[in-house]
Each structure stands twice: as structure tokens, then as C-alpha cells.
DRENDO-1510 file (C-alpha; in Angstrom, 1 decimal, always signed):
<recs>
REC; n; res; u; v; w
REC; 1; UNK; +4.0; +12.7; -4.5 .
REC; 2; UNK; +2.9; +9.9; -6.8 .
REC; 3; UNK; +0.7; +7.5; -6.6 .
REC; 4; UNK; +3.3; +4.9; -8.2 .
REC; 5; UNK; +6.9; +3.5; -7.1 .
REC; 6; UNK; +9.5; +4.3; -9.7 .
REC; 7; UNK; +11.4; +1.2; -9.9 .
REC; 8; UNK; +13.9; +2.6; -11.5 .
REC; 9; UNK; +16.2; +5.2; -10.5 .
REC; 10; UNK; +16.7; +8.8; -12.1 .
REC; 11; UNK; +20.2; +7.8; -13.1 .
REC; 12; UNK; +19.3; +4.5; -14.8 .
REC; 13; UNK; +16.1; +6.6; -16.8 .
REC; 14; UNK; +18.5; +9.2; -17.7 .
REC; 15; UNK; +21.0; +6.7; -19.2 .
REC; 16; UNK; +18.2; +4.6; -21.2 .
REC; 17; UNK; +17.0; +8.1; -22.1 .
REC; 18; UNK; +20.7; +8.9; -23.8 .
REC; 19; UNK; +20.8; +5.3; -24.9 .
REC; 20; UNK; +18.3; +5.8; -27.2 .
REC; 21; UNK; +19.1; +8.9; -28.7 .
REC; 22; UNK; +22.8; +8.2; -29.3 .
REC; 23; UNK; +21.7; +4.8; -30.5 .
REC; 24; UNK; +18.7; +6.1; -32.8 .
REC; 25; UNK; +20.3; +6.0; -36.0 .
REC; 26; UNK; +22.2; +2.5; -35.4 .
REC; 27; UNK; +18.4; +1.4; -35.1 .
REC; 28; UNK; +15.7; +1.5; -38.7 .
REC; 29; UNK; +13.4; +3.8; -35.7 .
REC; 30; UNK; +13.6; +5.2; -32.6 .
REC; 31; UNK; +11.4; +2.9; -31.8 .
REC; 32; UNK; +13.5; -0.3; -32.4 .
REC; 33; UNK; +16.0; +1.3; -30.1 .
REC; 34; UNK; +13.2; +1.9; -27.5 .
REC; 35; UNK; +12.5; -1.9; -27.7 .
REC; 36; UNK; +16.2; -2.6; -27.6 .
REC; 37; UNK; +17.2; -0.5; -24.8 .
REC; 38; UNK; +14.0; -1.3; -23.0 .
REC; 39; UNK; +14.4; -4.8; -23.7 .
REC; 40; UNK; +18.7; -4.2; -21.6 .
REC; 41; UNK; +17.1; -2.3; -18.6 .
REC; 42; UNK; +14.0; -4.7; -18.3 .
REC; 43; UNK; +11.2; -2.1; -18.5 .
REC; 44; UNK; +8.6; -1.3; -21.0 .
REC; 45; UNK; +8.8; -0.4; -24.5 .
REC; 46; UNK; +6.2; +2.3; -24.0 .
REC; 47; UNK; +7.5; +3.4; -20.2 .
REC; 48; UNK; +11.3; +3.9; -21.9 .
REC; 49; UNK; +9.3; +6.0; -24.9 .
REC; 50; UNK; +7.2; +8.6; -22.4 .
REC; 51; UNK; +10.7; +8.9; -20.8 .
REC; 52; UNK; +12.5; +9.7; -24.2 .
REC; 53; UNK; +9.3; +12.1; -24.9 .
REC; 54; UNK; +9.8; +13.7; -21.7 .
REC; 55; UNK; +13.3; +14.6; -21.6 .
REC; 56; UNK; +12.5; +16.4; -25.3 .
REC; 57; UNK; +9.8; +18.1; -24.0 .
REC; 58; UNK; +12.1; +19.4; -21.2 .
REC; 59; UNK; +14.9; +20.0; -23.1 .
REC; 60; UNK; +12.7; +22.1; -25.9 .
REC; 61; UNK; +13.6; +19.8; -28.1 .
REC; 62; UNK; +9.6; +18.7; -28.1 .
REC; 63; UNK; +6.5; +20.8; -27.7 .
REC; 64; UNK; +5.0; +20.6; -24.5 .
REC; 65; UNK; +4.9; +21.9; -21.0 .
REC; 66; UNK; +8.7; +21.1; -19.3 .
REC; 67; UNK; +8.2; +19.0; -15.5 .
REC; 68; UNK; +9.7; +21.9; -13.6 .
REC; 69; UNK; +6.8; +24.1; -14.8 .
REC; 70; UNK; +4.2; +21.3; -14.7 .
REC; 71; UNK; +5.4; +20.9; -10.9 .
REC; 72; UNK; +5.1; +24.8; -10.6 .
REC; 73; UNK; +1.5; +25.0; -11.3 .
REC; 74; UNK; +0.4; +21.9; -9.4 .
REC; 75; UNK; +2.0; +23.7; -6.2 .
REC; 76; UNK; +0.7; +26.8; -7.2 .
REC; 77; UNK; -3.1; +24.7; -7.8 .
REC; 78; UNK; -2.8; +22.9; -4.5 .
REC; 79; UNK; -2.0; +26.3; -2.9 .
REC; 80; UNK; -4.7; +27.7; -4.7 .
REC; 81; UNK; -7.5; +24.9; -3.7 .
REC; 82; UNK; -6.2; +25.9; +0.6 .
REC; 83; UNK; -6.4; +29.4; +0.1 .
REC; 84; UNK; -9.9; +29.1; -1.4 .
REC; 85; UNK; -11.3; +26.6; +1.4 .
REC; 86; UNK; -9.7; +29.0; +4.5 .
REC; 87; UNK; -11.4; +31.8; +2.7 .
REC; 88; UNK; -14.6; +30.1; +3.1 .
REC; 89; UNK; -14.2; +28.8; +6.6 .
REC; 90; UNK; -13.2; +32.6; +7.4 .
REC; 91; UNK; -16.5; +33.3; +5.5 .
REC; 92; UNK; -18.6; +31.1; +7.7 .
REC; 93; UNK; -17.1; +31.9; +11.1 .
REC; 94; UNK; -18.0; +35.5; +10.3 .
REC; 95; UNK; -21.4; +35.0; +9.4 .
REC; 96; UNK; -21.8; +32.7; +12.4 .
REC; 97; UNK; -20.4; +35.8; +14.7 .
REC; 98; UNK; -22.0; +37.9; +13.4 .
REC; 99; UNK; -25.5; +36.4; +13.9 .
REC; 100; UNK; -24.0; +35.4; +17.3 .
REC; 101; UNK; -23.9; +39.1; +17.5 .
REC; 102; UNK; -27.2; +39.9; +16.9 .
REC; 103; UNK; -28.7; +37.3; +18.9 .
REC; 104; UNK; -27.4; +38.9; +22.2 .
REC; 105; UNK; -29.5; +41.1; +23.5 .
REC; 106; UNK; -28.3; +44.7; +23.8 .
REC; 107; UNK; -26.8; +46.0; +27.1 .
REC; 108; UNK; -28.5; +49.1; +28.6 .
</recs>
């Protein structure tokens, strides 16, 4: 989960990000229609740009890595990180039996 609120909705992020690239060429830049469009939905030039970058990367339009295989190898990272630390409790309990083990003395 993020650490951040989105403030706006997927819907209203999706429609700035179309805005902007239907609009681009009424615009000298895509940038001028970032500032417009950001300017309409009240957020950030820059916020409504990472969006517009995103949604290329995702739809291989850009180069990058798309969210749904970012979010992939987080999981699989996190997943990663808990396997590795219930490895090495189940390392330490074992050692700590086992020299429980040899403590005891023997049975005759």
C-alpha cells in the first residue's frame, strides 16, 4: 500500500491522462497541455506528466517496466524477504535443539 493518499480517483487520472494525448497537438507541447489540463483538474503540472509517462510505459508506448509487473516483483520481493527470515528462525531453533540435545545427559 502507499505511503500517500491519491486525491484523485483512477477514473479522473485516466481521463486527464487521454486529455492530454488527444489534446497534444491542439497544444505547441505536450507539455502546454499538461499545464492546461492540469491547470482544469487542479493538480500538478508534473503529477499529470508522471501519470501521462506511466500510462505509456504501460501501454508499450514508452520504455520502461509496466505497474502490473512492477507490482509482481514487489510481491514476489516481500515474499522473498519472509521466506528468507523463517528460514533463519528455522535455522536457529535447530541449532538451539540441537545443543539442547547434547546438553542432556544420555539415558543408560
Amino acid at each position: 500500500m502507499s505511503k500517500t493518499t491519491n486525491k484523485f480517483s483512477l477514473e479522473v487520472r485516466n481521463r486527464a491522462v487521454r486529455l492530454v494525448l488527444e489534446n497534444e497537438s491542439q497544444h505547441g507541447s505536450r507539455w502546454q497541455a499538461v499545464m492546461s489540463i492540469s491547470a482544469k483538474i487542479g493538480c500538478s503540472a508534473h503529477t499529470l506528466n508522471q501519470w501521462v509517462k506511466k500510462a505509456e510505459v504501460d501501454s508499450g508506448k514508452r520504455t520502461g517496466i509496466p505497474a502490473d509487473v512492477a507490482d509482481r516483483l514487489k510481491a514476489l520481493e516481500r515474499e522473498n524477504r519472509e521466506l528468507r527470515l523463517a528460514n533463519e528462525i528455522l535455522r536457529k531453533a535447530s541449532a538451539y535443539f540441537a545443543m539442547a540435545e547434547l546438553d542432556r545427559p544420555l539415558k543408560r
